[in-house]
C-alpha positions in Angstrom: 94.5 89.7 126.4 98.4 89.2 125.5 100.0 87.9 128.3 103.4 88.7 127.1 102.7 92.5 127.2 99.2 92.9 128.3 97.5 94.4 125.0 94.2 93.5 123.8 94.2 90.1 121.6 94.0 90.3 117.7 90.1 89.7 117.9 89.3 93.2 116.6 92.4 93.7 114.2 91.5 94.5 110.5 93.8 93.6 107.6 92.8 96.0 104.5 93.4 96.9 101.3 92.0 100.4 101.6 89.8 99.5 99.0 87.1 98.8 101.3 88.6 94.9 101.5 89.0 93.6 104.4 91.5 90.3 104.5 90.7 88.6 108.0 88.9 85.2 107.0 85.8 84.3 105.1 84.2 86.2 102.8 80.8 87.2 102.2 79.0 90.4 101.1 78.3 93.0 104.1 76.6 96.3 103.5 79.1 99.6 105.6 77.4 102.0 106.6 76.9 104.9 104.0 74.4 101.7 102.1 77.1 100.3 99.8 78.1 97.2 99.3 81.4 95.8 99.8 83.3 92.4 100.0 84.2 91.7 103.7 86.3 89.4 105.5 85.7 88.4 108.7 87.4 85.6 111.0 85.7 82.6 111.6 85.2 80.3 114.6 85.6 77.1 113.1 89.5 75.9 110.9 89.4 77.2 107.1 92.1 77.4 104.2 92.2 80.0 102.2 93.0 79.7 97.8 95.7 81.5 97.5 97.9 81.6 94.2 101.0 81.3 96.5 100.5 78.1 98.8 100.8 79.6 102.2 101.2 77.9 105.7 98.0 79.0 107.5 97.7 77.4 111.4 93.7 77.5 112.2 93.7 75.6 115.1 91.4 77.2 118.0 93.8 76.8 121.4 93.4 77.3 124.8 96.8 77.2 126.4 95.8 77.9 130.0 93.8 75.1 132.6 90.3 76.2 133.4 89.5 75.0 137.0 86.4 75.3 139.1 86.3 79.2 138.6 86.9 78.9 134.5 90.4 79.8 135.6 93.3 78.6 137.5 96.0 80.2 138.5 99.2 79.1 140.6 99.8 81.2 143.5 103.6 81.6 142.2 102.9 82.5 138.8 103.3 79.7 137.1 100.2 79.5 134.5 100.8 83.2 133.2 104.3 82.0 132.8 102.7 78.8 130.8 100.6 81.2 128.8 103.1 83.5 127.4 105.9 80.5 126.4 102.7 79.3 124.7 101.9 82.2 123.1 105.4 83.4 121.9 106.2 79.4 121.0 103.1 79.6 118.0 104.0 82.9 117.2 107.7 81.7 116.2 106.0 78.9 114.5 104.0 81.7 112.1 107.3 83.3 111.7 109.3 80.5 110.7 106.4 79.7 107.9 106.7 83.2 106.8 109.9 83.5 106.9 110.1 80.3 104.7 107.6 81.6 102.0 109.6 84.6 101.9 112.8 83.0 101.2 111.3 80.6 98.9 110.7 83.4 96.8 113.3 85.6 97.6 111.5 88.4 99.1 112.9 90.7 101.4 110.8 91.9 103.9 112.3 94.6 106.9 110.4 94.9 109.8 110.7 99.3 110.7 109.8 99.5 114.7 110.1 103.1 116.8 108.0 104.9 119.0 104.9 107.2 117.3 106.8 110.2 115.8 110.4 108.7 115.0 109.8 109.4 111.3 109.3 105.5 109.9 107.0 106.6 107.4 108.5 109.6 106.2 111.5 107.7 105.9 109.5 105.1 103.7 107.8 107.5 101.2 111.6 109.0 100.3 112.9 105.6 100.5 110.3 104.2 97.7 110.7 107.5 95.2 114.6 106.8 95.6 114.0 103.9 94.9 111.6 104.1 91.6 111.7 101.9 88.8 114.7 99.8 90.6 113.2 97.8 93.2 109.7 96.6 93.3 108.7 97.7 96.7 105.1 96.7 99.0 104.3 97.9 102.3 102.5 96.7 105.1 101.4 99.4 107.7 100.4 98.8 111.1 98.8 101.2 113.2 96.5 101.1 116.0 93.5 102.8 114.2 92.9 104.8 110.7 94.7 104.5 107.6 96.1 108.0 107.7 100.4 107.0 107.0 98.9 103.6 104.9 97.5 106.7 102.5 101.0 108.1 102.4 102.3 105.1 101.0 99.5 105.0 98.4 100.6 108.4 97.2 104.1 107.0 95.9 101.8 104.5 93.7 103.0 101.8 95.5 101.0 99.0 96.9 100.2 99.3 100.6 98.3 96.9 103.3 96.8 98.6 106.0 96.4 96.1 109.5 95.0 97.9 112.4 95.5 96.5 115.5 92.5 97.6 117.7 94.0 98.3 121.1 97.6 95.9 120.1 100.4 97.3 120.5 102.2 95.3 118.2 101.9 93.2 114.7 102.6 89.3 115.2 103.4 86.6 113.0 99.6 85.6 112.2 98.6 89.5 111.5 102.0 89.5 108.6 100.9 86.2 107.2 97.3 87.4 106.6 98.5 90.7 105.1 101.3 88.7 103.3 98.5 87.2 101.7 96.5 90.3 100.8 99.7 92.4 99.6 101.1 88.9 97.2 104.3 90.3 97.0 106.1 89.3 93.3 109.0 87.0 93.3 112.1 88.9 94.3 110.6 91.8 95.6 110.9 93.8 98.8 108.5 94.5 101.7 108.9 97.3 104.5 106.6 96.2 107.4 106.0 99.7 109.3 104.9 98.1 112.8 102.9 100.1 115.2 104.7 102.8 117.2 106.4 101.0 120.0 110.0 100.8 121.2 108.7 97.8 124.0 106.7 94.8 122.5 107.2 94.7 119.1 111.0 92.9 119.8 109.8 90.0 121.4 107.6 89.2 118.1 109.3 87.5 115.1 107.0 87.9 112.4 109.5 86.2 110.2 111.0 89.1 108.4 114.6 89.2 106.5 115.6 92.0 109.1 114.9 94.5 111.8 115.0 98.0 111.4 114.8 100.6 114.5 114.3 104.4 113.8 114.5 106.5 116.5 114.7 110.8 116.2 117.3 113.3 117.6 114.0 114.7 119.4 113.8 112.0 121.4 117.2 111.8 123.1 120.1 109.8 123.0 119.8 107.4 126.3 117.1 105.3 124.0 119.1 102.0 124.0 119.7 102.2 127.4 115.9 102.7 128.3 115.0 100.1 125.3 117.7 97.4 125.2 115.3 94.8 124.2 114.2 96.8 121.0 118.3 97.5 120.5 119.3 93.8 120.9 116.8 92.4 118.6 117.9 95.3 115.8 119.7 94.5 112.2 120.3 98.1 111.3 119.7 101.9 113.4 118.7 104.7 112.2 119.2 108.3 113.6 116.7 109.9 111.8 116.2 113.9 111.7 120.0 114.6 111.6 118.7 118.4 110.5 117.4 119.4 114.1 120.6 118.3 115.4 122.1 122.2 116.1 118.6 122.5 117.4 118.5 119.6 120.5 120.6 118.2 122.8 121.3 114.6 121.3 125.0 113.2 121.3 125.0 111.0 118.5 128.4 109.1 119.5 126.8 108.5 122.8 123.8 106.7 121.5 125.6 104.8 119.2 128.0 103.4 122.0 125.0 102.6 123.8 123.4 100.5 121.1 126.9 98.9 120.2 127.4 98.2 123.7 124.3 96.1 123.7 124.9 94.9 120.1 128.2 95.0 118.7 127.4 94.2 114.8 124.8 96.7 114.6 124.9 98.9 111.8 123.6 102.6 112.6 123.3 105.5 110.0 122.2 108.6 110.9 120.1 110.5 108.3 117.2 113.0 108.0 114.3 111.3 106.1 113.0 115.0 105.2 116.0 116.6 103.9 117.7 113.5 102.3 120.5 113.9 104.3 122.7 110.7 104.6 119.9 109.2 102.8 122.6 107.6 100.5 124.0 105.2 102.7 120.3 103.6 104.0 119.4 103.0 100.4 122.5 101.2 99.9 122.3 99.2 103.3 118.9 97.7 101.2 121.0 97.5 98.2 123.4 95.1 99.8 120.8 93.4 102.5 120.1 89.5 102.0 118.4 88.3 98.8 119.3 91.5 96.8 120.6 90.1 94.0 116.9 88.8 93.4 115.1 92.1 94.0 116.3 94.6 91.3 113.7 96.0 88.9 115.5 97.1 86.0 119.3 97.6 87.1 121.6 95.7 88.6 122.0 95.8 92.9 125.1 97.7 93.8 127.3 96.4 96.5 128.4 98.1 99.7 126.7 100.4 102.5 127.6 102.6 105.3 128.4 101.3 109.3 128.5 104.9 111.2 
């Protein structure tokens, strides 16, 4: 159990390659069960390393970060060892993000963590992005959902390569789910990552998983008080987007009044509203990539261009 949020641990999350490859631990061969064979990874109990081409930080260590008493559990009457727990928790998780975040950079990849609630449009958005972007940036994506592969098969239709980590009952990716789908994905030198985490607009700020920045979609549908009701998820963000700018005429959504709201909170935020279906305003998220850290490194075949749009 997560004592930051309350979520199920990452004991039953599954890092695939929708191949039928599983990228959790050790492998060995395990029969599914239509009969065939497939290679199947599974975490183990005890500290292993894994050979990967790209050295890797990897932190194996099995922790208990709580006192057991008498009872197998002690707890303070004021709180204090749930408290412990999660400043435990959220203390190794930062440590995976900080290794990530240095493998990244060491090979100047850009990877942008996408966080909303279920229905915001973050993989919609991320199909048009990558067919924009074709042939000029070489582009991997890491999908998190709760269960199936269903917007991870999306991605796959653009030809691009795709990681699918499901989460079990977490509400959230974390630094040690990235680095195991880092390591299933092996991004090129210089390329860029879109990490599409699991529909959320409450945990998924408080977890650094080490990315280059953070990304929040939310729609028109939705309404504009979102920053208000989600400050945490506005504070942590690099870049909003507004996304389905076409139902506009159609809903009651004041766009000047969510932006205050999220500038209020965060006064460098960029926010762009767009609609990821019609291509509207598409222009000026494609160039907010363009000009994002490490750019310079991640063209494919043409040269970055400079600038981008603050709304």
């Amino acid at each position: 159990m997560c004592a930051t949020c309350g979520c199920g641990d990452d004991a039953g999350t599954r890092v695939s390659d929708l191949d039928g490859t599983v990228h959790d631990g050790t492998v060995h061969d395990g029969t599914v069960h239509d009969g065939t064979v497939q290679n199947t990874v599974h975490a183990a109990a005890a500290p292993h390393e894994h050979p990967h081409p790209h050295p890797h930080p990897h932190d194996h260590g099995h922790e208990h970060p709580h006192d057991h008493g008498p009872d197998g559990h002690s707890h303070a009457p004021d709180g204090r060892t749930l408290i412990s727990l999660e400043e435990n928790l959220l203390a190794k998780n930062d440590l995976l993000a900080a290794r990530n975040r240095g493998w990244l950079e060491g090979r100047g990849i850009r990877a942008f963590n996408v966080m909303s609630s279920p229905g915001a449009g973050k993989t919609t958005l991320l199909v048009r992005t990558i067919r924009e972007l074709a042939g000029e940036l070489d582009i991997g994506v890491i999908e998190g959902d709760q269960e199936t592969s269903l917007d991870a098969d999306r991605i796959r239709s653009t030809g691009r390569p795709v990681i699918q980590i499901n989460t079990g009952a977490g509400c959230h990716l974390d630094a040690g789910m990235l680095q195991r789908a880092l390591d299933a994905l092996d991004p090129g030198p210089g390329s860029t990552v879109f990490i599409e985490n699991v529909g959320n607009l409450v945990c998924p700020a408080l977890f650094d998983l080490g990315e280059s920045a953070r990304v929040v979609v939310i729609s028109v549908t939705e309404g504009d008080d979102k920053p208000q009701k989600y400050p945490h998820m506005f504070l942590a963000a690099d870049l909003v987007i507004i996304n389905k700018a076409d139902l506009l005429p159609y809903v009651e959504f004041d766009v000047e009044r969510c932006v205050g709201q999220a500038r209020r909170l965060n006064p460098g935020v960029d926010v762009l509203t767009l609609s990821a279906t019609t291509g509207e305003g598409m222009d000026g998220w494609l160039e907010w990539i363009r000009k994002n850290p490490h750019a310079a490194t991640a063209a494919v075949g043409s040269a970055p261009r400079s600038g981008g749009l603050r709304v």
